[in-house]
VEXDO-535329 format. One line per field, with one value per residue (C-alpha): residue in three letters; x, y, z; residue number from 1. Coordinates in Angstrom, 1 decimal. Example, Ala and Ser with C-alpha at 12.3 -4.5 7.8 and 13.67 -1.06 7.14 Angstrom:
BEGIN
aa ALA;SER
u 12.3;13.7
v -4.5;-1.1
w 7.8;7.1
i 1;2
! end
This chain:
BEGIN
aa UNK;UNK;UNK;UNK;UNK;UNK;UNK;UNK;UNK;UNK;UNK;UNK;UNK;UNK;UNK;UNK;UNK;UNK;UNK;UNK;UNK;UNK;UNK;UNK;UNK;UNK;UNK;UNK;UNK;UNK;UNK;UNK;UNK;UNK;UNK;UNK;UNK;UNK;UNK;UNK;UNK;UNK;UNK;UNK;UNK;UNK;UNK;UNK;UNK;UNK;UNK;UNK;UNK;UNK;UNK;UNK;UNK;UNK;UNK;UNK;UNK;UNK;UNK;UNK;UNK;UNK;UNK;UNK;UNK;UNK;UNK;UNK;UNK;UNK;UNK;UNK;UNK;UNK;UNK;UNK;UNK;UNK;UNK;UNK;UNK;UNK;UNK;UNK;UNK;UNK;UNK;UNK;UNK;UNK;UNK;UNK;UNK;UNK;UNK;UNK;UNK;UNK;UNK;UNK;UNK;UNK;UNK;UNK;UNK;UNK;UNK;UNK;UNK;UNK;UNK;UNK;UNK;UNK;UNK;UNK;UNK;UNK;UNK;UNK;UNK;UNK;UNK;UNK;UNK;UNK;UNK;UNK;UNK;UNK;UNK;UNK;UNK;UNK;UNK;UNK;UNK;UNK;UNK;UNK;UNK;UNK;UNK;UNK;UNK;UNK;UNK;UNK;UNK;UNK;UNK;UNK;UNK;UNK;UNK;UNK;UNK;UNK;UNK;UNK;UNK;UNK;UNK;UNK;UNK;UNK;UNK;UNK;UNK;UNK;UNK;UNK;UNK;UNK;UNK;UNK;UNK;UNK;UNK;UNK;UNK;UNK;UNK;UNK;UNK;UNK;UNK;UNK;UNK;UNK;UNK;UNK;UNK;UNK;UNK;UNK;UNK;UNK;UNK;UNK;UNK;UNK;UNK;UNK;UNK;UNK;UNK;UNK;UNK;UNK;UNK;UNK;UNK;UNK;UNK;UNK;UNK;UNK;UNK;UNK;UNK;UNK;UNK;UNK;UNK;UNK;UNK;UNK;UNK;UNK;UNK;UNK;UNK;UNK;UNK;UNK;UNK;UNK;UNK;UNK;UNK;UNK;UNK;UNK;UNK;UNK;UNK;UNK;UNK;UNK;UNK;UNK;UNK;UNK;UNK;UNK;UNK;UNK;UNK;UNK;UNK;UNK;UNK;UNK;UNK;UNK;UNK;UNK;UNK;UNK;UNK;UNK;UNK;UNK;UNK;UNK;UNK;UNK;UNK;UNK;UNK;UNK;UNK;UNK;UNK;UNK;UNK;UNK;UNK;UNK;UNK;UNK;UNK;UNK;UNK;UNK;UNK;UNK;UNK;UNK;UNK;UNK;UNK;UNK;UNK;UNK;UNK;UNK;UNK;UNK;UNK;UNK;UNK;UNK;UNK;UNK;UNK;UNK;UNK;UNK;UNK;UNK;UNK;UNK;UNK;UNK;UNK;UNK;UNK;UNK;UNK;UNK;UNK;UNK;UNK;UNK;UNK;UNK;UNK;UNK;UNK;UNK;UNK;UNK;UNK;UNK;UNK;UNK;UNK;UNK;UNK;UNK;UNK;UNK;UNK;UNK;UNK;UNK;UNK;UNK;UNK;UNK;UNK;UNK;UNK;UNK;UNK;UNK;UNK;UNK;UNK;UNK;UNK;UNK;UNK;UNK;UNK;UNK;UNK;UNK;UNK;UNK;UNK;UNK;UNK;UNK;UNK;UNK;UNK;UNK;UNK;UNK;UNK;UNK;UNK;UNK;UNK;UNK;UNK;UNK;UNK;UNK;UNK;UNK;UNK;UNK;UNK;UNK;UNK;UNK;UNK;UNK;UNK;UNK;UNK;UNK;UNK;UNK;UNK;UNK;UNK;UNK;UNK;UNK;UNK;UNK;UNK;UNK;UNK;UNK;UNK;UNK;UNK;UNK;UNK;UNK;UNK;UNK;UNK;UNK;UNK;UNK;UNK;UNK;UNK
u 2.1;2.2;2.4;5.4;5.5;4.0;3.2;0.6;3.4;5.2;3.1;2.5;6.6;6.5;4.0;5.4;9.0;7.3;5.5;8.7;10.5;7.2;7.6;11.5;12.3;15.9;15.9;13.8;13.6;12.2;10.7;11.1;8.8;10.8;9.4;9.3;7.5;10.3;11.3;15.0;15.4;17.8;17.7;17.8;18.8;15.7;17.7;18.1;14.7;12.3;14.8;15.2;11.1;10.4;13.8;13.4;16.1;18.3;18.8;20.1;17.2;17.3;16.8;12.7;14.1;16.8;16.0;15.4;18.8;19.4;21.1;21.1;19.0;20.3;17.0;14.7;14.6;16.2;19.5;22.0;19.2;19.2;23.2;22.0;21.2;19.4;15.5;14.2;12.4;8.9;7.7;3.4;3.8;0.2;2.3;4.7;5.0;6.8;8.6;7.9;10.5;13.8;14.1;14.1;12.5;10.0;9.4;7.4;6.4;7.6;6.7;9.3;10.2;13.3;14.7;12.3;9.1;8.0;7.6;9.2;6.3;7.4;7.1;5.0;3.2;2.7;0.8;-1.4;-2.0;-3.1;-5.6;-6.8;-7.3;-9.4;-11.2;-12.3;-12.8;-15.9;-17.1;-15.6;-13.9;-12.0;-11.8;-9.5;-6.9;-4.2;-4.4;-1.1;-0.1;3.8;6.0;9.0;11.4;15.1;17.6;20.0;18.7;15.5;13.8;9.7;10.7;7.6;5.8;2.4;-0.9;-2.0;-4.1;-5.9;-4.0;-3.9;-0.5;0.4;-1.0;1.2;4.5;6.3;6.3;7.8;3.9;2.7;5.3;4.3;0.8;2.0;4.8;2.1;-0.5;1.8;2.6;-0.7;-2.0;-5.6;-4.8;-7.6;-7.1;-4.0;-3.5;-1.5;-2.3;-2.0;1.7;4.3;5.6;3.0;0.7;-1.8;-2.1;-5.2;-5.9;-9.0;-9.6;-9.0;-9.8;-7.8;-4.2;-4.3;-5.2;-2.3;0.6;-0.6;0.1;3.8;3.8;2.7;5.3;8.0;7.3;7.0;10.2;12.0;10.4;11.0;14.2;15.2;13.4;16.4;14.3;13.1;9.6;9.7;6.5;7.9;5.2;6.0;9.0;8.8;7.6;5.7;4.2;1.5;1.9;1.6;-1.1;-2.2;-6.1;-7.3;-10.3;-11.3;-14.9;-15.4;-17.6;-20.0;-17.7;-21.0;-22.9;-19.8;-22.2;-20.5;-21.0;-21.6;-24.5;-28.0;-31.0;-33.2;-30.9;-30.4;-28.3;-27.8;-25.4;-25.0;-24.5;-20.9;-19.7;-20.8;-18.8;-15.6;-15.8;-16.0;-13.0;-11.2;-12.5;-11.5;-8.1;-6.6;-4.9;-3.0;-1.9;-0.9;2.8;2.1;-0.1;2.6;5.6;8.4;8.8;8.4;4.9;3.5;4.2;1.4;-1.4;-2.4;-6.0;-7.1;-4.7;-6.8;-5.2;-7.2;-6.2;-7.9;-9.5;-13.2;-15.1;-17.4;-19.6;-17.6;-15.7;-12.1;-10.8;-12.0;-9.4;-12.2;-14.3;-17.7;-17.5;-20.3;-22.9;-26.3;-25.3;-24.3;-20.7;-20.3;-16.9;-14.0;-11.8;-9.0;-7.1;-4.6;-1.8;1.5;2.2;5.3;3.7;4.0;1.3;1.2;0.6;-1.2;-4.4;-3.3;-3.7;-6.9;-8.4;-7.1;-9.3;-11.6;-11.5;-11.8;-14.4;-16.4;-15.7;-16.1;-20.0;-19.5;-22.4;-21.3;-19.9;-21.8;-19.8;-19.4;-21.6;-19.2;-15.9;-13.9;-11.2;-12.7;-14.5;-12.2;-14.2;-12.4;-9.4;-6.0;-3.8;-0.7;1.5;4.8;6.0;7.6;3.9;2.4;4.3;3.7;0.1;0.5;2.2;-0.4;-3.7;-3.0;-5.5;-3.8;-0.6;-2.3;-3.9;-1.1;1.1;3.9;6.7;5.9;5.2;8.5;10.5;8.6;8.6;12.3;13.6;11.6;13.0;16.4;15.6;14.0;17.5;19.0;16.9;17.0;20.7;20.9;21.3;19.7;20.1;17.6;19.0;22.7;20.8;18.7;21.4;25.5;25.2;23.4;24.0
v -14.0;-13.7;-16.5;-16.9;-20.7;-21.8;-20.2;-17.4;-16.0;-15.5;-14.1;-11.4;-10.6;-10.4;-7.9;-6.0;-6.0;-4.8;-1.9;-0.9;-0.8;1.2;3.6;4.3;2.5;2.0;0.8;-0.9;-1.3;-4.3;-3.1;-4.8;-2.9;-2.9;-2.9;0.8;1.3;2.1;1.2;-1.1;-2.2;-3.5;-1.3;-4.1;-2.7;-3.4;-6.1;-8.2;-7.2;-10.3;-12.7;-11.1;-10.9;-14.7;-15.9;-13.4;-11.1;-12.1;-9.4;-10.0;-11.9;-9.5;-6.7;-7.0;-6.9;-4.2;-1.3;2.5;3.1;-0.3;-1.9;-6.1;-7.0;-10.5;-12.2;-11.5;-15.0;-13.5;-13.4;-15.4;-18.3;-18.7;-18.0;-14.9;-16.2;-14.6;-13.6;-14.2;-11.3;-12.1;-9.0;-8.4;-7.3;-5.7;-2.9;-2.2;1.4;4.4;6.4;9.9;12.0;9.5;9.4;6.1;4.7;2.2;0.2;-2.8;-3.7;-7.6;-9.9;-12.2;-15.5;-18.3;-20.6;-23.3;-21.0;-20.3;-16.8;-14.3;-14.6;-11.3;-9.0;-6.2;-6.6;-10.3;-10.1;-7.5;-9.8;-12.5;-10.2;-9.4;-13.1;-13.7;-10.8;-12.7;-16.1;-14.0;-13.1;-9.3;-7.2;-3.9;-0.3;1.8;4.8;6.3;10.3;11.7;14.9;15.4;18.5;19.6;21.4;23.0;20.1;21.7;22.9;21.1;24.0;24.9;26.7;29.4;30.5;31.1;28.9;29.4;25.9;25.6;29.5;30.0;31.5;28.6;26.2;27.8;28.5;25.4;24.4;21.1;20.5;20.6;18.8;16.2;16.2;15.7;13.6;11.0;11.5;10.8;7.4;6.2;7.6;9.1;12.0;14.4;17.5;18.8;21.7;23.6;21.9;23.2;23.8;25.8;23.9;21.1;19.5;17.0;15.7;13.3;10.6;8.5;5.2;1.7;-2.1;-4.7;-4.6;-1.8;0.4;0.0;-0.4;3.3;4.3;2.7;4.5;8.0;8.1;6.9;9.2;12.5;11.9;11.2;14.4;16.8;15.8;15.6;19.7;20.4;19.8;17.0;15.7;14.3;12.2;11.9;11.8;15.1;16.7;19.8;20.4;23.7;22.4;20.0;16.3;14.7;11.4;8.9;8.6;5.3;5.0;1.8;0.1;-3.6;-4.7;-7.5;-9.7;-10.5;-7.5;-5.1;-2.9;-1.6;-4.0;-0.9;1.3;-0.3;2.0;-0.7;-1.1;1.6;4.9;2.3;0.9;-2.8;-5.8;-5.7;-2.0;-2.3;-5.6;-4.1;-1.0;-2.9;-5.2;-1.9;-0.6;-4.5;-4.5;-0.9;-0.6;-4.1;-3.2;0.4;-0.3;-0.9;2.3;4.3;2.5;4.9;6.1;9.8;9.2;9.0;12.5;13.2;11.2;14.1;15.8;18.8;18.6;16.6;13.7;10.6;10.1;7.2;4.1;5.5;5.8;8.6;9.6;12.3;12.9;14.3;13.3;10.1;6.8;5.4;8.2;7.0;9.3;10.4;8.7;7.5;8.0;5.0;6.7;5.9;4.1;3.8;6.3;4.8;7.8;6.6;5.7;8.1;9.6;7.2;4.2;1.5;1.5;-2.2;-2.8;0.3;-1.5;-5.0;-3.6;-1.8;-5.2;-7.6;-5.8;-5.4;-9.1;-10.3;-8.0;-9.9;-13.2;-12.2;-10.6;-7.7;-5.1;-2.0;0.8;3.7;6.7;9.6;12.6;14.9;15.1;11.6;13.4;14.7;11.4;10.7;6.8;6.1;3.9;5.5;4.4;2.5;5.7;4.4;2.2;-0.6;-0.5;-1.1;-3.8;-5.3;-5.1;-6.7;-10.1;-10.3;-10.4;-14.0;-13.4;-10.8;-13.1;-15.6;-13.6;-11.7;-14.5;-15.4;-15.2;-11.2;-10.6;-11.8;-10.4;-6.8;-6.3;-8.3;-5.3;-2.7;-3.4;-3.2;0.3;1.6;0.1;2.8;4.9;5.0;4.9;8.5;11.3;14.4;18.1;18.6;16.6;18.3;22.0;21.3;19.3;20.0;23.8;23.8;20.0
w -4.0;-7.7;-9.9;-12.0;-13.2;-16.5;-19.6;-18.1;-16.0;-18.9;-21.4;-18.5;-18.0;-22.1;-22.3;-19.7;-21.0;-24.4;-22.6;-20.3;-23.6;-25.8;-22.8;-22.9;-19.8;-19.4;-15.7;-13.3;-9.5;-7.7;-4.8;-1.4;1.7;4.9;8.2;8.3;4.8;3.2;0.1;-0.1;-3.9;-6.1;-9.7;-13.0;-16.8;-19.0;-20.8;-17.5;-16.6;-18.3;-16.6;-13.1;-12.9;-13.7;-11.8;-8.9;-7.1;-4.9;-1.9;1.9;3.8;7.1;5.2;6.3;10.3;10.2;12.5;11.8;11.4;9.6;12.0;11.8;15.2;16.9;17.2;14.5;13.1;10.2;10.3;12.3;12.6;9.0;8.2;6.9;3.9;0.9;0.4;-3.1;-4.6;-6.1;-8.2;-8.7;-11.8;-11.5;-9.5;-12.3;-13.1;-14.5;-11.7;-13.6;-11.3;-12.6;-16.1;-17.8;-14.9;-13.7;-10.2;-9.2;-5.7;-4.9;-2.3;-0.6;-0.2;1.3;-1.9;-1.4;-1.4;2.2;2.5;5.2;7.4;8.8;5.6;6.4;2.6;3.5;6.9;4.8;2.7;5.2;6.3;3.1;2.7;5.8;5.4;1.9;3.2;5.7;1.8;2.5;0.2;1.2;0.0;1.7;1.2;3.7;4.7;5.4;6.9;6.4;6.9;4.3;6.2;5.0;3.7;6.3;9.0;9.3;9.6;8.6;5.1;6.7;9.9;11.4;11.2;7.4;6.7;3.7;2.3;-1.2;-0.2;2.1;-0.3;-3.6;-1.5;-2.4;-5.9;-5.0;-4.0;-7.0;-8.1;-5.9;-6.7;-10.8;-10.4;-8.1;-11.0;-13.7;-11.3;-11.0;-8.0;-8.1;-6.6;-5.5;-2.9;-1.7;1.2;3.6;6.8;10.3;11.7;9.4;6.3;7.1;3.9;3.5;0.0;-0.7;-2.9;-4.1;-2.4;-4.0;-3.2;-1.8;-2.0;-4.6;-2.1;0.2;-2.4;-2.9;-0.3;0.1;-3.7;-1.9;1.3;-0.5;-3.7;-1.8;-0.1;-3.4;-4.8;-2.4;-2.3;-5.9;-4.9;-2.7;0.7;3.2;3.7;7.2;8.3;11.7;13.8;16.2;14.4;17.1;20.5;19.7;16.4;15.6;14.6;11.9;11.4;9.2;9.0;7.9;5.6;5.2;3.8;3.9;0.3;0.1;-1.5;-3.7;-4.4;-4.2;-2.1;1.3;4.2;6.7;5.6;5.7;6.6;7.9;10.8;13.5;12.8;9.3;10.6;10.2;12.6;10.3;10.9;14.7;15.4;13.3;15.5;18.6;17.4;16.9;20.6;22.1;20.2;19.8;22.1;21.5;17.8;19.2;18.1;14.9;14.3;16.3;16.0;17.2;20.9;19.4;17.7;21.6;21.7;19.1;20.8;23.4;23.8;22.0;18.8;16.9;17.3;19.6;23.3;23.8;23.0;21.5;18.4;17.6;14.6;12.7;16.5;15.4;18.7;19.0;17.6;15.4;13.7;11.9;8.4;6.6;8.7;7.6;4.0;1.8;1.7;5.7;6.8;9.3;9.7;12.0;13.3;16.1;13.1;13.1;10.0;10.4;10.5;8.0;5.9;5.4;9.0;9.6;7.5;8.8;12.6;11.3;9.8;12.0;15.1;12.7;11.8;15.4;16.3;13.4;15.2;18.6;17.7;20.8;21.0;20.1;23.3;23.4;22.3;24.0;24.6;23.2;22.2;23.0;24.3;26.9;28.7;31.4;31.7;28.3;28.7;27.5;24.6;26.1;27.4;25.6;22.6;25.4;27.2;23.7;22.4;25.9;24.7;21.2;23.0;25.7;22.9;22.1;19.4;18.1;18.2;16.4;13.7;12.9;13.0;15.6;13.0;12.3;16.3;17.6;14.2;15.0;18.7;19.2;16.2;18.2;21.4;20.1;19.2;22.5;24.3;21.4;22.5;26.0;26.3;24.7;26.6;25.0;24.5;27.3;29.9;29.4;29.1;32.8;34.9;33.3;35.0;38.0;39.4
i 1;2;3;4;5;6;7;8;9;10;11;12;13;14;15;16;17;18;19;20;21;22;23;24;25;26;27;28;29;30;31;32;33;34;35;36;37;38;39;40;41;42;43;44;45;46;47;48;49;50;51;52;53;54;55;56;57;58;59;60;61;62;63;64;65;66;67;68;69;70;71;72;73;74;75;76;77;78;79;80;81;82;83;84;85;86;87;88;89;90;91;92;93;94;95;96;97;98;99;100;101;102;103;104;105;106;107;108;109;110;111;112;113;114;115;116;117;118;119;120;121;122;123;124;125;126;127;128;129;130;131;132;133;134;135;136;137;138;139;140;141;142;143;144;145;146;147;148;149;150;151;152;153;154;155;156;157;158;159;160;161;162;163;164;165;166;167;168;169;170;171;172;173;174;175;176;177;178;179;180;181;182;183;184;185;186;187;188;189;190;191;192;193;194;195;196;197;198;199;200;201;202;203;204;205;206;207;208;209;210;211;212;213;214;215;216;217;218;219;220;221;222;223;224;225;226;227;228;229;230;231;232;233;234;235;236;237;238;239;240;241;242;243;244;245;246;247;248;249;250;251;252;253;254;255;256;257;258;259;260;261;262;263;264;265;266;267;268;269;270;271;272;273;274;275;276;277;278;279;280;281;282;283;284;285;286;287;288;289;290;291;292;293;294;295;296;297;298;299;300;301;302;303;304;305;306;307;308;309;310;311;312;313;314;315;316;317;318;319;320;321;322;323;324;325;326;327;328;329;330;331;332;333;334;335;336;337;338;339;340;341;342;343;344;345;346;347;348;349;350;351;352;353;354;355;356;357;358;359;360;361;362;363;364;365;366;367;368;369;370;371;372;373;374;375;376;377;378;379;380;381;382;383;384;385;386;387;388;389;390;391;392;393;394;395;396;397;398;399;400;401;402;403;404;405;406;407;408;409;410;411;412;413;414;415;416;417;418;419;420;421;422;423;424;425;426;427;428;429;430;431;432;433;434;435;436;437;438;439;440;441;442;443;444;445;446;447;448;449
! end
């Protein structure tokens, strides 16, 4: 959490009130990441904003455990058990930035805490964090960046704004000027941007950025998912990263890069070409981790009863529990093997998924696969998809969040706090959920029954 006693703290608001001010900044917003990824803030006037960065912001302390449709959930530790008392916002002023699509102004990410200091266990910034920290205390840095695929569809009608298959068309990739409007707007923010595409379905892009280390790398991303929707909005559309928006169209994922560094040399921790296929003792314990694990940090990669709907064979999204070298189908994909460039890339994670706990799943199998010293599965012949011996992904978000309590490891690495505020909250919304009657059930059984 960021420091803000003494005289260091601030000298650092003081020179970032003089740049916000050098830069025109008229209004701030101090950022708070929900349990979903999104963004809740409260917006400060520059004059109040050197007091409400070394004092903190005051904002409703459930706001971390409300549900996708911001409900207050009974249960989640944060509300009635605490009077429903206020959360102190704590902003890392290495995050502050210009938001170049509002003008006038800027944003910084904050952390969270109760008045006396202890932190909201449960923030989705915070058990990154903790991961980030243990990760460090095995001498390992990260590197890691979030790729998203993402539809924008009609404001009204929620519609593809074109048809047909047209991935990686000029026309396709030109259609919408709100993309490139997204690609400058996320520049002009601080996000090193690098290719961006039609992808496969109608009205579906993929827009990708350069990696970064530590935390960096995953306040991007927040920065990324929340961005685009803001854009495309202020456009006159929706960007939806719903997992599987429509039946008869592709889904939409989040693939996970992610490098651990020699905390020393800065050199990565998984390519060595003295040791078979290069890769080290380190990589083949992570990936095992992630093979052991998976399955049990399922709900946070796919976190809404819809994203199961993506995770089928032969649409290039994994199936099950496997790891391949460059295998598109498989849930961990080796990249660029036997090159000093080779990584993770963790591709179970929904487009929807937070991506806080989207790398905190990642590491924290990761992590334990590092403890635990496993050899290494083989992988597959061919495509992972297609081995029937491979076990499957937990069929449904209640079966995966049934996974996630029994992994007492995984309890205790994540933290008890976070597990009951995550899967209590999640639960409230498959009871939602499962008391709705749909379109399809009135359309198959109102006429004929």
């Amino acid at each position: 959490m960021a420091d803000n006693g003494g005289q260091g703290a601030r000298d650092q608001v003081d020179e970032a009130l003089a740049r916000l001010e050098r830069d025109g900044i008229q209004h701030v917003r101090f950022e708070l990441p929900d349990m979903h990824g999104s963004a809740r803030s409260k917006q400060v006037p520059i004059e109040r904003f050197a007091a409400s960065a070394r004092e903190g912001v005051n904002m409703y302390g459930g706001i971390v455990a409300l549900d996708t449709a911001s409900h207050v959930i009974s249960g989640t530790l944060y509300n009635e058990e605490v009077k429903y008392k206020d959360q102190t916002l704590r902003p890392d002023l290495a995050t502050l930035a210009s938001v170049p699509w509002l003008d006038g102004m800027a944003k910084v990410i904050c952390d969270t805490e109760w008045e006396d200091g202890t932190p909201l266990h449960a923030a989705p910034r915070g058990v990154a964090r903790r991961m980030l920290e243990r990760a460090a205390e095995l001498g390992f840095g990260i590197e890691s960046a979030h790729e998203y695929e993402f539809y924008v569809l009609d404001r009204e009608t929620h519609q593809p704004l074109f048809g047909g298959v047209h991935i990686f068309n000029n026309l396709r990739n030109d259609h919408l000027p709100a993309i490139r409007a997204v690609v400058d707007g996320l520049r002009e923010a601080g996000i090193p941007m690098l290719t961006a595409n039609a992808e496969y379905a109608p009205s579906q892009y993929e827009l990708v950025y350069r990696h970064d280390e530590g935390m960096a790398g995953l306040d991007n991303a927040f920065t990324f998912k929340n961005g685009v929707k803001e854009i495309v909005q202020h456009a006159g559309y929706t960007a939806t990263f719903m997992g599987k928006p429509s039946a008869s169209s592709a889904g939409s994922g989040c693939h996970y890069h992610i490098s651990l560094l020699d905390k020393e040399s800065g050199q990565s921790a998984f390519y060595d070409p003295d040791n078979p296929n290069d890769m080290t003792p380190t990589l083949r314990h992570f990936v095992q981790g992630l093979i052991d694990h998976g399955a049990a940090c399922t709900a946070l990669f796919n976190p809404t009863p819809n994203c199961y709907r993506r995770l089928t064979p032969h649409t290039f999204a994994p199936s099950n529990v496997s790891w391949g070298e460059e295998d598109r189908s498989a849930m961990v994909r080796i990249k660029q093997p036997g090159s000093p460039g080779m990584h993770v890339e963790m591709r179970a994670s929904s487009a929807i998924s937070n991506p806080y706990l989207c790398a905190a799943g990642t590491l924290a199998c990761g992590l334990l696969g590092l403890s635990e010293q496993r050899s290494l599965v083989t992988q597959s012949d061919g495509p992972s998809e297609d081995d029937p011996s491979l076990p499957p992904f937990p069929a449904n978000l209640e079966a995966a969040l049934a996974a996630l309590e029994a992994d007492k490891a995984m309890v205790e690495l994540l933290g008890e706090e976070f597990v009951t505020v995550f899967t209590t909250m999640k639960r409230a919304e498959l009871a939602r959920f499962n008391a709705h009657v749909t379109q399809w059930e009135r359309d198959e059984y109102i006429e004929l029954y």
